[in-house]
MARTI-47552 format. One record per residue (C-alpha): residue number from 1; residue in one letter; x, y, z. Coordinates in nm, 2 decimals. Layout:
# MARTI-47552
   seq   type       xx       yy       zz
   NUM      a        X        Y        Z
...
This chain:
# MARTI-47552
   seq   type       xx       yy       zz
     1      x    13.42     9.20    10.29
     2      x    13.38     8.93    10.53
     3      x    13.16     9.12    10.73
     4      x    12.96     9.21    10.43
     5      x    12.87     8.85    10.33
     6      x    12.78     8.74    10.70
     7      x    12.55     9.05    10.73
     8      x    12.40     8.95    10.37
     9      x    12.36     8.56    10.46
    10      x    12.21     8.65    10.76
    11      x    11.94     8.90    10.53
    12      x    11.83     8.66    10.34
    13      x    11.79     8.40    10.63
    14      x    11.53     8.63    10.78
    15      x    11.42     8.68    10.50
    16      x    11.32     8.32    10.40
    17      x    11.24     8.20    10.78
    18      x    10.98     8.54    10.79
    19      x    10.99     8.55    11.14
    20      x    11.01     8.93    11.18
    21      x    10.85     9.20    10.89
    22      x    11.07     9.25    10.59
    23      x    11.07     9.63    10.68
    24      x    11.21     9.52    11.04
    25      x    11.49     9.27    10.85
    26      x    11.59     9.55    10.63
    27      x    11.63     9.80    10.96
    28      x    11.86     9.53    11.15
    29      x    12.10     9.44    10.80
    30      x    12.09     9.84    10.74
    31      x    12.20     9.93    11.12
    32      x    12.49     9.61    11.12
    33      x    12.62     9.73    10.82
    34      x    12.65    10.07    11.03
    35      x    12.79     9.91    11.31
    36      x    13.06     9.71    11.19
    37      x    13.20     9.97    10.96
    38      x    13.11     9.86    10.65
    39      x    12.93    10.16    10.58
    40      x    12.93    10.53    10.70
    41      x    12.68    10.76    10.88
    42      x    12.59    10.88    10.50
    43      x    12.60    10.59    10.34
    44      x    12.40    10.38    10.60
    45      x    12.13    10.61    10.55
    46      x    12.17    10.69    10.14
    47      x    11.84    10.48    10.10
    48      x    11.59    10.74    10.28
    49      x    11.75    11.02    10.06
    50      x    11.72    10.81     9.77
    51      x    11.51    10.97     9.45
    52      x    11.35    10.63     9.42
    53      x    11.22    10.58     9.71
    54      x    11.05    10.96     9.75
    55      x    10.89    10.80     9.44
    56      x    10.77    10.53     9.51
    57      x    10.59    10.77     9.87
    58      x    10.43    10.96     9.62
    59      x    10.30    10.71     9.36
    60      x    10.09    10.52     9.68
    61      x     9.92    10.87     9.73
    62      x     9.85    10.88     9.29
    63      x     9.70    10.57     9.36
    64      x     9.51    10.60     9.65
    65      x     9.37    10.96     9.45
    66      x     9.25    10.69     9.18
    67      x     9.07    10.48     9.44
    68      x     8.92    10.75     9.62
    69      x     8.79    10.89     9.31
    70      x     8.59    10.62     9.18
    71      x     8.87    10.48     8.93
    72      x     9.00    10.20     9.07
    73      x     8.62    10.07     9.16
    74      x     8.56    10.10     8.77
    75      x     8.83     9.93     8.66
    76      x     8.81     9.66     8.90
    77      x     8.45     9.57     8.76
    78      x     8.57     9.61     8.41
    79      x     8.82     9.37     8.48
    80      x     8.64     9.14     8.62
    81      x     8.33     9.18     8.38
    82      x     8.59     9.11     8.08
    83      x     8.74     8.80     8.30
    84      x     8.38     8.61     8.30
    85      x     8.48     8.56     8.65
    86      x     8.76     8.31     8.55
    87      x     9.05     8.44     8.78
    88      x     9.27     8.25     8.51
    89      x     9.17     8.49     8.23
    90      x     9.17     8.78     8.49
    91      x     9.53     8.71     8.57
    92      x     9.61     8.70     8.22
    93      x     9.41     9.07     8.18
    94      x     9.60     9.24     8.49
    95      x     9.98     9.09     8.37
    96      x     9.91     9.17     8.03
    97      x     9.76     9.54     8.11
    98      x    10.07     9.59     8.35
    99      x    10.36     9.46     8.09
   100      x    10.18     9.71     7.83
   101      x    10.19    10.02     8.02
   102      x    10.51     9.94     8.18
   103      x    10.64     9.99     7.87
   104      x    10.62    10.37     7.88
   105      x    10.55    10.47     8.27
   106      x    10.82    10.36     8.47
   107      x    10.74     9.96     8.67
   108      x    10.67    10.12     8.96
   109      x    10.42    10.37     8.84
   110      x    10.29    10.08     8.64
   111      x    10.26     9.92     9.00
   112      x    10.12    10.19     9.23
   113      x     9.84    10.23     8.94
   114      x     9.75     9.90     8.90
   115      x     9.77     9.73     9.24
   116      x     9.45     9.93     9.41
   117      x     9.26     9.82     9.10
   118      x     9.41     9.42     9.10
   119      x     9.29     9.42     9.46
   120      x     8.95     9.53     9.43
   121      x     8.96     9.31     9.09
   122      x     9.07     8.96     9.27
   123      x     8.83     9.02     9.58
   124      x     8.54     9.10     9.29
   125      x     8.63     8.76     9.11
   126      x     8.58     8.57     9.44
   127      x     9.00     8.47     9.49
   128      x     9.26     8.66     9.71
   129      x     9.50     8.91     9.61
   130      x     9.81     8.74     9.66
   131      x     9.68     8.52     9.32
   132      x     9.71     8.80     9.11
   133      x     9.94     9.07     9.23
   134      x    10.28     8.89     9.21
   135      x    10.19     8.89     8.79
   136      x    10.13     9.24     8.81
   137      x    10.45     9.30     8.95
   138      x    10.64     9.01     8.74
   139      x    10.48     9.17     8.42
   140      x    10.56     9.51     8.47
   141      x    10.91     9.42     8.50
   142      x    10.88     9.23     8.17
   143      x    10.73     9.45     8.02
   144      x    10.97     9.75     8.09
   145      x    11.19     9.53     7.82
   146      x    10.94     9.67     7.52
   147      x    11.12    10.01     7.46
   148      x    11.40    10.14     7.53
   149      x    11.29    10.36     7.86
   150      x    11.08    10.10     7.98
   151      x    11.35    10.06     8.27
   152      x    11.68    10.23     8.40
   153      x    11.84     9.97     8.28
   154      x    11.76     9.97     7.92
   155      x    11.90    10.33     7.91
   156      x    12.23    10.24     8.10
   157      x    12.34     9.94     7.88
   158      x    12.25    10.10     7.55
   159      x    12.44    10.50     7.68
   160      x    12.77    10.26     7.75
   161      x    12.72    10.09     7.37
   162      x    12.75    10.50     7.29
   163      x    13.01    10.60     7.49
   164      x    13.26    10.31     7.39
   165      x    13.22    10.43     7.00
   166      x    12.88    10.14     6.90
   167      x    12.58    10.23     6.78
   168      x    12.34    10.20     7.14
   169      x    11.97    10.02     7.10
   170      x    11.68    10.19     6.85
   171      x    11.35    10.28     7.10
   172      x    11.17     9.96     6.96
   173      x    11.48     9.75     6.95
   174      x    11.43     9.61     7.32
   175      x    11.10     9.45     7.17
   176      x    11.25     9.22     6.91
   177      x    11.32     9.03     7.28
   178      x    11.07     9.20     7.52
   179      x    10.77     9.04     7.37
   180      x    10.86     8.68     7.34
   181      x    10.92     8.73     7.67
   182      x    10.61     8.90     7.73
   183      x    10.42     8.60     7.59
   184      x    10.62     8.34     7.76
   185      x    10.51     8.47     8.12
   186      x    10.14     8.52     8.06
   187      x    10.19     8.16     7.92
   188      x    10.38     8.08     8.20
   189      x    10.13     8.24     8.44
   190      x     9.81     8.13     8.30
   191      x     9.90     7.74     8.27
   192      x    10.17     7.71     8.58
   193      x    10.25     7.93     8.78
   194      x     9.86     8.02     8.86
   195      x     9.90     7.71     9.05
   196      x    10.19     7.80     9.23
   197      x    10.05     8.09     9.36
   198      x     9.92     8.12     9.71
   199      x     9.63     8.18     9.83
   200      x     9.67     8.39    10.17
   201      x     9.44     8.57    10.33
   202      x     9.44     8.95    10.39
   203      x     9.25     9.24    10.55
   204      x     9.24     9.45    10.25
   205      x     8.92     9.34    10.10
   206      x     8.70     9.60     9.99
   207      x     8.34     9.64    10.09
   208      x     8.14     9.61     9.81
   209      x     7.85     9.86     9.83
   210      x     7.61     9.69     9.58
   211      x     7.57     9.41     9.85
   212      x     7.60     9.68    10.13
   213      x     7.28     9.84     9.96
   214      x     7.09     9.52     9.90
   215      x     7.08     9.43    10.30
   216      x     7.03     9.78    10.38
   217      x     6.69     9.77    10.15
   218      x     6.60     9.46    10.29
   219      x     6.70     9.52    10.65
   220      x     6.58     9.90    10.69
   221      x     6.30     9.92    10.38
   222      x     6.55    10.20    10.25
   223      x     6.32    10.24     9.92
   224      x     5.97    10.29    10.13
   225      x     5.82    10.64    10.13
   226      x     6.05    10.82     9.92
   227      x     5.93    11.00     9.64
   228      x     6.08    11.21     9.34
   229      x     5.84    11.52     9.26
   230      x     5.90    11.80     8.96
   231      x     5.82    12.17     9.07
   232      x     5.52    12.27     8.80
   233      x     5.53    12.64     8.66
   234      x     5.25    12.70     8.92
   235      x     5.40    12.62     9.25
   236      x     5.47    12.86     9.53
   237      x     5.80    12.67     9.56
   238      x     5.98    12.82     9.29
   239      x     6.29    13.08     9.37
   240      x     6.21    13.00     9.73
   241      x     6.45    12.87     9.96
   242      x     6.43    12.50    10.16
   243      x     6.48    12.67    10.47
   244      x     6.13    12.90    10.43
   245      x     5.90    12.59    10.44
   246      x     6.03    12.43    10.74
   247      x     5.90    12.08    10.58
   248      x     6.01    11.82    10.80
   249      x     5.81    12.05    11.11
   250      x     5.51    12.18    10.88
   251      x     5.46    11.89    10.61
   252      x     5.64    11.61    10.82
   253      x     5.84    11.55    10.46
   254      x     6.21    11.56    10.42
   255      x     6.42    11.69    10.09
   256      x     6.68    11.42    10.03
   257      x     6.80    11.56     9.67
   258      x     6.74    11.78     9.43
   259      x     6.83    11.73     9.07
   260      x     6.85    12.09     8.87
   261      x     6.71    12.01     8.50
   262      x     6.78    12.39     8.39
   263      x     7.12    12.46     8.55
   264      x     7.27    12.79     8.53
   265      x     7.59    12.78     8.39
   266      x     7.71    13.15     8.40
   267      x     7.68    13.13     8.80
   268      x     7.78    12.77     8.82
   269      x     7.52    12.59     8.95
   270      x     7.54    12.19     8.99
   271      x     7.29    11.97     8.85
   272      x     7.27    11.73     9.15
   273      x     7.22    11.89     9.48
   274      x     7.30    11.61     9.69
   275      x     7.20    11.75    10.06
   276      x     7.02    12.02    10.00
   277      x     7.05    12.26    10.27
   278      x     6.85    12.49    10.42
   279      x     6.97    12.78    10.20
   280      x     6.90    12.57     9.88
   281      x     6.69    12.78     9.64
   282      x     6.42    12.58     9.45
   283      x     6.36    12.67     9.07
   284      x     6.08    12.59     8.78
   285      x     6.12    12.18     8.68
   286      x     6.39    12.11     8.94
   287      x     6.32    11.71     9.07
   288      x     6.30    11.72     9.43
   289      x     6.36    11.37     9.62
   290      x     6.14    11.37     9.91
   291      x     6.08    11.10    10.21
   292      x     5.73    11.06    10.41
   293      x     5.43    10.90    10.49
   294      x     5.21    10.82    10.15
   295      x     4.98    11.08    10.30
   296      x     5.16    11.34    10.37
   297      x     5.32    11.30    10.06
   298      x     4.97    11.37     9.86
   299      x     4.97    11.70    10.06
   300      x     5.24    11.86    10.00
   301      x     5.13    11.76     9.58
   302      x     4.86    11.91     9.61
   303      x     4.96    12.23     9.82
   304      x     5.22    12.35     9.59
   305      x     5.14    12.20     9.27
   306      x     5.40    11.96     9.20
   307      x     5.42    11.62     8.97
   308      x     5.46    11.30     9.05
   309      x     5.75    11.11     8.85
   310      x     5.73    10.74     8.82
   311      x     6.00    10.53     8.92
   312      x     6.11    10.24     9.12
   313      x     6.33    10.25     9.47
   314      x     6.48     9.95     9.38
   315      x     6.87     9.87     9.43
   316      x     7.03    10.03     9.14
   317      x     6.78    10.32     9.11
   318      x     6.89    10.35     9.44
   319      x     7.24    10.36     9.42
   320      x     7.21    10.62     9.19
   321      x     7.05    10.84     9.42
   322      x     7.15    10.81     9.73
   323      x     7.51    10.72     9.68
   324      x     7.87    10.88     9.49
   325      x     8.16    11.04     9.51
   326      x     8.03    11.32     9.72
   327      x     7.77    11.12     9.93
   328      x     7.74    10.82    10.15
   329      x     7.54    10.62    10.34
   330      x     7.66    10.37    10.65
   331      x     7.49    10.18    10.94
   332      x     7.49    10.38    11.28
   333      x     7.36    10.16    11.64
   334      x     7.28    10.41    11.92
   335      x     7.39    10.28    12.27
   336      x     7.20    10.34    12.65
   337      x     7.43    10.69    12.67
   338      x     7.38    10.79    12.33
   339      x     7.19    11.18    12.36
   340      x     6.95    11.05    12.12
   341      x     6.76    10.79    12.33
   342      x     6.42    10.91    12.40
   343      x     6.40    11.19    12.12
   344      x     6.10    11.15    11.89
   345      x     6.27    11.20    11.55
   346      x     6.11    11.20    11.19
   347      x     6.25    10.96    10.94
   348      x     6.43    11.18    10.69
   349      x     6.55    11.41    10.92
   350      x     6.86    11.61    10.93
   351      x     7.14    11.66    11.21
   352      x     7.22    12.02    11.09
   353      x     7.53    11.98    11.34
   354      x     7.67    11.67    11.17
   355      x     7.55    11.69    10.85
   356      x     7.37    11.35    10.79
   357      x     7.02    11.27    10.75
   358      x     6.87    10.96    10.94
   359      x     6.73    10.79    10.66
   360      x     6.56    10.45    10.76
   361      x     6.58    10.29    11.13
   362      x     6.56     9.92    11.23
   363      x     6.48     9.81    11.60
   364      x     6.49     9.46    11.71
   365      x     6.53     9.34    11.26
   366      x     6.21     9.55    11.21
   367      x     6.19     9.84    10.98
   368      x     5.97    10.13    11.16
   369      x     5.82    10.41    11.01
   370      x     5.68    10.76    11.06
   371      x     5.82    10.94    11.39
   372      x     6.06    10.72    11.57
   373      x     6.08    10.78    11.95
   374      x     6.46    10.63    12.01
   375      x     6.55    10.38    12.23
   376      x     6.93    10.19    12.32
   377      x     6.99     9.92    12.07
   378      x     6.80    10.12    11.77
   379      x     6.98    10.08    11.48
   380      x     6.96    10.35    11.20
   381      x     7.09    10.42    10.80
   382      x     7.23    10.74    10.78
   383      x     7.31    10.95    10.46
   384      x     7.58    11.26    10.44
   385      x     7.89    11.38    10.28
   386      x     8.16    11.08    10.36
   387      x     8.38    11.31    10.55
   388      x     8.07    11.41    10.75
   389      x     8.02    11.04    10.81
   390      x     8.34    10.96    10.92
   391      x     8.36    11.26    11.15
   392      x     8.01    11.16    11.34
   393      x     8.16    11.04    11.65
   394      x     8.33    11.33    11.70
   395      x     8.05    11.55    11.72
   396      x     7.78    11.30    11.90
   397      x     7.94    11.05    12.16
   398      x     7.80    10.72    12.26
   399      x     7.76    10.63    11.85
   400      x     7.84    10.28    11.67
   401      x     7.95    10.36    11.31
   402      x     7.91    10.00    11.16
   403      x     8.19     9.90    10.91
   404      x     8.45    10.12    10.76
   405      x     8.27    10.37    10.57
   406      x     8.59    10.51    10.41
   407      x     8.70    10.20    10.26
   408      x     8.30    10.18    10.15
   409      x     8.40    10.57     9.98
   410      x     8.65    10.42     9.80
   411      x     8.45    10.14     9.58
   412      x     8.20    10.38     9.46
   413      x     8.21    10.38     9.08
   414      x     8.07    10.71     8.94
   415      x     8.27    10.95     8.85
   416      x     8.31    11.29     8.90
   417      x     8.48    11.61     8.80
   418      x     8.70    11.48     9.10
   419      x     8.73    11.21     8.90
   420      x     8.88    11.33     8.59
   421      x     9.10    11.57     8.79
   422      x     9.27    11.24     8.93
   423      x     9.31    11.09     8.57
   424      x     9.48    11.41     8.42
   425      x     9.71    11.39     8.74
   426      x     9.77    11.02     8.59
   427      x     9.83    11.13     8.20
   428      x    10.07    11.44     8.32
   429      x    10.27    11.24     8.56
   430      x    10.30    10.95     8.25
   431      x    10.34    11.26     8.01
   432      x    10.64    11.41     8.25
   433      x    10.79    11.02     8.25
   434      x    10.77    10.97     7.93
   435      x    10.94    11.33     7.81
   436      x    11.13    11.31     8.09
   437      x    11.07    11.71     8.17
   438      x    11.16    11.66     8.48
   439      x    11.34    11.36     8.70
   440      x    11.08    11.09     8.79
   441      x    11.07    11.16     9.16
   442      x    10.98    11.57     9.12
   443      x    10.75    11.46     8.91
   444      x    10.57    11.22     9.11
   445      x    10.55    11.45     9.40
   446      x    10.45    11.72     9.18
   447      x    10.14    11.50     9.09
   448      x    10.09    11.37     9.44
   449      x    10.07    11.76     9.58
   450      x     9.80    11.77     9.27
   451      x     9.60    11.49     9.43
   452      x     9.63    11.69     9.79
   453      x     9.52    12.01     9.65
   454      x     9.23    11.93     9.47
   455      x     9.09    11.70     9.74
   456      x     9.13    11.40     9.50
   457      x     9.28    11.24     9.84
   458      x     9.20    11.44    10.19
   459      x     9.55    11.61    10.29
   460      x     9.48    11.42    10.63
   461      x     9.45    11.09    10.49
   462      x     9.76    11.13    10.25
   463      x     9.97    10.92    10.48
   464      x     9.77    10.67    10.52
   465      x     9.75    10.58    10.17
   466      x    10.13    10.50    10.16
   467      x    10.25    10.12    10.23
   468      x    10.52    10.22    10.49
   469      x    10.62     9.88    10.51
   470      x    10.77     9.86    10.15
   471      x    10.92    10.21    10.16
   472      x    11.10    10.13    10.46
   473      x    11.21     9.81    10.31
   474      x    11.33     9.97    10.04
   475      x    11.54    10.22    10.16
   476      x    11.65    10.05    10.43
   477      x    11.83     9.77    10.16
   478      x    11.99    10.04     9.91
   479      x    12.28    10.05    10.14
   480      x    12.33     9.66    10.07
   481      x    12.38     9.74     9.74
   482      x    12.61    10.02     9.80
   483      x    12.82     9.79    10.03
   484      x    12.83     9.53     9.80
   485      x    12.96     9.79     9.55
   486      x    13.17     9.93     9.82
   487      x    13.38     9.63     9.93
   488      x    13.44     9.51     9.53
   489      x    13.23     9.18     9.63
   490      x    13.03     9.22     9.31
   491      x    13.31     9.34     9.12
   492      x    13.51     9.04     9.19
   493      x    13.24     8.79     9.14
   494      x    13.20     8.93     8.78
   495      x    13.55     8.95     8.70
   496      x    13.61     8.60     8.77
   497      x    13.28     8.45     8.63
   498      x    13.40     8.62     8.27
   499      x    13.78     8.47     8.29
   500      x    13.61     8.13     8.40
   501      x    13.39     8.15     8.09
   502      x    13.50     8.38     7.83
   503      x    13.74     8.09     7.70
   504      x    13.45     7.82     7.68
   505      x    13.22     7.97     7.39
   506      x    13.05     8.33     7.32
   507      x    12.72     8.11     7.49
   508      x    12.87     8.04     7.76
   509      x    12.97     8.37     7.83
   510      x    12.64     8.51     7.74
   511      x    12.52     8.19     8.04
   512      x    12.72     8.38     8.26
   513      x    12.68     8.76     8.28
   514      x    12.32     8.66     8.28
   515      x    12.31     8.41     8.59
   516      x    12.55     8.64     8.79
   517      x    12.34     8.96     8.64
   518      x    12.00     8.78     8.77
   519      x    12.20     8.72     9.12
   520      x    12.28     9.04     9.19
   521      x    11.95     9.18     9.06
   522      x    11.79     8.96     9.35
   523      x    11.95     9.20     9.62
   524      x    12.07     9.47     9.46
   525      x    11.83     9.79     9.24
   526      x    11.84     9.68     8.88
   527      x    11.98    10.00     8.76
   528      x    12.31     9.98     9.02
   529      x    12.32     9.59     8.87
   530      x    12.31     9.71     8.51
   531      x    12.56    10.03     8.54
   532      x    12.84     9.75     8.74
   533      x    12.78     9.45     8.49
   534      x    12.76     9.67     8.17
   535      x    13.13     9.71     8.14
   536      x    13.24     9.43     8.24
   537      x    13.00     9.25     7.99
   538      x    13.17     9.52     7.70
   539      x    13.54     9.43     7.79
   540      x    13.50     9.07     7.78
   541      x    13.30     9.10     7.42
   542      x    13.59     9.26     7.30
   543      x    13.86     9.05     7.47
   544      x    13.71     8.74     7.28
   545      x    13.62     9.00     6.94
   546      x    13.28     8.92     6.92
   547      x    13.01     9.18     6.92
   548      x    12.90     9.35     7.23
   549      x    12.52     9.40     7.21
   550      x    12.46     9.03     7.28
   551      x    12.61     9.06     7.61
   552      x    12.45     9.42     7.68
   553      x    12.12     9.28     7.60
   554      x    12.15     9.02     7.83
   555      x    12.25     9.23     8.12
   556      x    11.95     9.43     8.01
   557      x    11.70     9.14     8.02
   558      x    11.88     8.96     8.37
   559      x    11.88     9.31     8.59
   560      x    11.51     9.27     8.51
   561      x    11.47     8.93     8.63
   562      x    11.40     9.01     9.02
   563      x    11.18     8.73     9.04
   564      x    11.33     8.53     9.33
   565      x    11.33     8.75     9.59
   566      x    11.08     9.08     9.73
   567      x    11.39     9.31     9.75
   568      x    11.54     9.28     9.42
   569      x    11.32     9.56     9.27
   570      x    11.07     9.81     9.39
   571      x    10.76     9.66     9.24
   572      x    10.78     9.33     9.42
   573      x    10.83     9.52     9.75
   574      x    10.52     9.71     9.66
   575      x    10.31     9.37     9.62
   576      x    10.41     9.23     9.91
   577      x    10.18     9.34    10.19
   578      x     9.88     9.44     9.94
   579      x     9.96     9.02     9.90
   580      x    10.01     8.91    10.24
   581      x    10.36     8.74    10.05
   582      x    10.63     8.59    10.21
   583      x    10.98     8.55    10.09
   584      x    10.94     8.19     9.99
   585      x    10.64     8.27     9.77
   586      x    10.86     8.49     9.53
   587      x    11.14     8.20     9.54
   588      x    10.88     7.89     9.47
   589      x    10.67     8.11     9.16
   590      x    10.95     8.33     9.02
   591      x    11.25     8.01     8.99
   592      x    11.02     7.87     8.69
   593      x    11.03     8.17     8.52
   594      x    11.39     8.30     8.57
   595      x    11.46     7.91     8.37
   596      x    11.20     8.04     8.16
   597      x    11.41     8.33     8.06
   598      x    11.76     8.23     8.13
   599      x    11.65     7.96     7.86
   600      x    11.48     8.20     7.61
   601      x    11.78     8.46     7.63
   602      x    12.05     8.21     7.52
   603      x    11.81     8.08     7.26
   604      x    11.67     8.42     7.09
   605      x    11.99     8.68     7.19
   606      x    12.23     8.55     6.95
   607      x    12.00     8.47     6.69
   608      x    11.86     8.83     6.66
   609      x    12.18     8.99     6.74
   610      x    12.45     8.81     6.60
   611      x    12.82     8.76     6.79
């Protein structure tokens, strides 16, 4: 036991000074534990077997599927468009949405949906993540108090009302509390602790492709020389293939895109073909996008009997054509070694080996035009499939790829059937929660495989997409929680706390399994919290003959007050790199609010549920 509350102080000293990473802190209290036989070999290592925490893996890779997808990029501008760009009102929208849908997905699926979309949101709005993502996490674990499977520990404290012979909590009940609480921390948020939030610095902001596109019009004259044409009922073109024209060679045009106005449906055909290839058949009123001198244009018009369409190459029109889900664009510099300097290449033409097109080309901050002979230092705007992109400098050495053109993938916002393939993912895995068909964490990686399988997120980039950091963290401090159970040093701080007070007043009582619930909460899962405090709370309601639910609902409402600390629950963990937090930050914003509660609890409890 002594051992146990060194290794603890110790924690949480770490902790607070944040000299080494959480996840690192967590590793060295996990391994002492080990080591001075507080714990065994299975019980040290219980976290990284722990359902939870397999969760929580698989919920990063449902989230990165909604950011890859175009999702997240959406939402983030609706947010931001509904905020005016007040980051007050935008923090009120993204703790509000989170407490809402808490309410029926579990807090950290709430969490792992939200927090992609609150980053590209505060980045949007012109402030940092770390102003907005602690609310997010704070209000999902508010609102998880709106119905009764909201959280773990709703279930638990209303199942031991059951099993001791009382009538356990309605599905609603939890609300009667839940949403005064609610209201009282986007109050709380919006007028205070906004201003006790900090503001640090990460590396996580998005690159936002509207103002990519803008300099790349400016800078390269994107828009010049490109053309949208309709095949007539007379041209030669029609049921002909790309490849039989040989236009770059024979017309000195390139095909950027075809758009198919009569798609067949039987055989599948898209209606955007966004690189045509050189197998692309061409068909009666297909729109062909074409790049080339004015000239040459006029041609190949006139040659095959095609229309002109009017419209304007300016940035949105743009956007729209040259950029989605499918199809990128990205800055490429070619240096003295490249294999390119020297070559005489066409604007608009294709690397059939890499699967771009060179679409525009800047040397020395001047656009050029026509046939570019390539020199070291040229610096060109290329357009291909992302993954195409991202693999260039594997196929061509001696390339600059400018920027990060899969985070640029991941703030496109049209959607796709990809798209809707990764929402469905969303409403089954929320469907399987909320029915509970199957436990939470099968059920998450059921839906995370989805994501994998339909290419929603890139089986090779499905790592990537998980914080390791906070599932480390996490599983690394479930064994604290299992000591602390172990040794009896929560059991005996509960049993005396409830002698100490029980005699005082039913209040005072109430004052007490909530402070000591809210303590152990800060350290220890919520649901372990509830399941040891719930008894405890029912045998000392009935020692003094007064009702039980008070007390059950206050162990309910305290295991979910995690505020002071970014290991008490999962959802603060998951915040805390996205945030750039540090273990002071939760103590300085969430102590206001714990009052807040603790205050609000002793207040409303008894009056709605009588002793």
């Amino acid at each position: 036991m002594i051992a146990l509350l060194i290794i603890l102080g110790i924690t949480i000293v770490l902790f607070v000074w944040g000299k080494f990473p959480p996840d690192v802190v967590a590793l060295m209290a996990m391994l002492a534990l080990f080591l001075t036989g507080v714990l065994n070999l299975t019980e040290t290592l219980s976290g990284f077997s722990n359902p939870t925490v397999i969760m929580i893996a698989a919920l990063f890779i449902i989230g990165e599927g909604l950011s890859r997808t175009g999702w997240t990029a959406m939402a983030g501008q609706m947010f931001v468009k509904w905020a005016h760009k007040s980051v007050a009102r935008l923090m009120v929208i993204v703790s509000s949405g989170s407490s809402l849908l808490s309410g029926f997905v579990s807090n950290t699926g709430t969490v792992a949906a939200m927090l992609p979309v609150v980053v590209t949101a505060a980045w949007s709005a012109g402030t940092f993540p770390s102003k907005l993502l602690i609310p997010v996490a704070f209000g999902s674990n508010t609102g998880g108090l709106l119905t009764l499977t909201g959280t773990p520990p709703n279930i638990i404290v209303s199942n031991a009302l059951v099993e001791n012979g009382i009538e356990g909590f309605s599905f609603f009940e939890f609300g009667l509390i839940g949403l005064p609480l609610l209201i009282i921390s986007i109050l709380y948020f919006r007028y205070v602790g906004y201003k006790l939030l900090p503001s640090h610095r990460t590396d996580n902001k998005p690159i936002a492709i509207d103002q990519e596109l803008h300099k790349w019009v400016e800078n390269y004259s994107i828009g010049d020389n490109m053309y949208r044409l309709r095949i007539r009922s007379m041209s030669q073109l029609i049921n002909t293939k790309i490849g039989d024209w040989n236009f770059e060679e024979n017309h000195k045009v390139s095909v950027m895109r075809l758009k198919r106005r009569h798609p067949n449906k039987l055989k599948r055909v898209p209606q955007f073909v966004e690189m045509p290839g050189l197998d692309t058949e061409m068909r009666y009123h297909d729109i062909i996008t074409v790049k080339g001198e004015p000239e040459d244009v006029d041609k190949l018009v006139l040659k095959f009997h095609l229309g002109f369409i009017t419209w304007k190459p300016e940035n949105d029109n743009l956007k729209k054509e040259l950029i989605n889900q499918e199809v990128g664009m990205a800055e490429m510099l070619i240096t003295p070694n490249s294999v390119f300097v020297g070559k005489t290449i066409p604007l608009g033409h294709h690397l059939q080996q890499a699967g771009v097109q060179l679409l525009a080309v800047s040397r020395d901050n001047v656009p050029l035009t026509g046939k570019i002979r390539i020199k070291a230092g040229d610096a060109f705007v290329i357009r291909g499939r992302w993954e195409n992109i991202i693999a260039l400098k594997s196929v061509y050495e001696n390339l600059v790829i400018s920027g990060s053109p899969e985070a640029l993938a991941k703030n496109v916002d049209e959607l796709t059937p990809r798209s809707y393939i990764a929402l469905g993912t969303l409403i089954l895995m929320i469907l399987l929660l909320v029915f509970k068909v199957m436990p939470g964490a099968i059920a998450a990686l059921v839906c995370a495989g989805i994501m994998m399988l339909t290419g929603c997120v890139p089986i090779s980039k499905a790592y990537k997409g998980i914080s390791w950091t906070s599932v480390v963290m996490i599983a690394a401090m479930i064994p604290m929680g299992v000591a602390l159970d172990k040794t009896g040093v929560a059991q005996m701080a509960a049993t005396s706390l409830v002698d100490t007070l029980g005699s005082i007043h039913p209040v005072a009582l109430l004052a007490g399994v909530f402070l000591l619930t809210a303590a152990l909460s800060q350290t220890i899962n919520n649901s372990a919290t509830a399941v040891l405090m719930a008894p405890i709370a029912i045998m000392a309601s009935m020692t003094l003959g007064v009702s039980p639910k008070p007390f059950m609902m206050a162990v309910a409402i305290s295991a979910s007050t995690a505020f002071l600390t970014p290991v008490g629950t999962t959802t603060n963990a998951m915040v805390m790199s996205a945030g750039g937090y540090k273990f002071l930050d939760y103590l300085k914003v969430g102590g206001p609010l714990l009052l807040l509660f603790f205050i609000a609890t002793l207040i409303l409890v008894p009056w709605i549920w009588n002793f």
